[in-house]
C-alpha positions, 0 to 999 in steps of 0.5 A, a space after each residue: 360527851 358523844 361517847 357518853 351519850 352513845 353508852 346511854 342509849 346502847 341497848 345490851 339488853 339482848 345480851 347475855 353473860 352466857 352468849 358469847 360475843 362470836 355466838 352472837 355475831 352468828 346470831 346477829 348474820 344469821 338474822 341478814 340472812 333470812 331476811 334476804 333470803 325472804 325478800 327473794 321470795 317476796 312480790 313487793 316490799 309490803 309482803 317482805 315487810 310481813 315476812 320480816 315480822 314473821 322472822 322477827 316474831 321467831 327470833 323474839 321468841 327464842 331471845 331469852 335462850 340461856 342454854 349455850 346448847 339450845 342455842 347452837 341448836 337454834 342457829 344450827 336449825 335456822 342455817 339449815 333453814 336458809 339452805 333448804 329455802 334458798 330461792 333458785 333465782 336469788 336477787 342481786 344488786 343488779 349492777 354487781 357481777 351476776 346481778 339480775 339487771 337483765 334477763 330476772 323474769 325472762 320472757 318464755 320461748 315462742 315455742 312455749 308461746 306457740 303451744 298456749 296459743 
């Protein structure tokens, strides 16, 4: 009964013959990616919701994209994306090895204090 409940209300309309199940799982990593790369660069979590839809909004667009070379050329087009915008202070889960509990907006030296003092 929960299996048949749970093919009831699975949504595959994004999914197209054509798009293969590894295409759409780059798709699908391509898209974590932006949004974490976006919310490096985000003051508060109302600015990263507005950049989200933006994302999305981009995403949406290109959804219905059945031309298997387009679509390698889209996710070819978003990584490049992520590589030029990667931020230079990424976040990190703050307990994890290199997270960002210390030291994220580090204080500037007295020396940079003294000068625009």
């Amino acid at each position: 009964d929960a299996r048949a409940k749970f093919e009831a209300n699975r949504d595959t309309s994004h999914f197209t013959p054509t798009m293969s199940v590894a295409r759409t799982a780059r798709v699908r990593l391509l898209y974590r990616r932006v949004i974490k790369t976006l919310f490096d660069y985000s003051s508060s979590r109302a600015v990263w919701g507005s950049f989200i839809q933006d994302a999305r909004a981009k995403f949406e667009a290109n959804r219905d994209v059945t031309d298997e070379a387009k679509i390698d050329k889209l996710i070819r087009e978003g990584e490049e994306w992520l590589v030029n915008h990667k931020h230079p202070d990424s976040y990190n889960i703050p307990t994890n090895p290199g997270g960002s509990k210390y030291q994220r907006n580090v204080p500037p030296s007295i020396d940079i204090v003294e000068k625009l003092s």
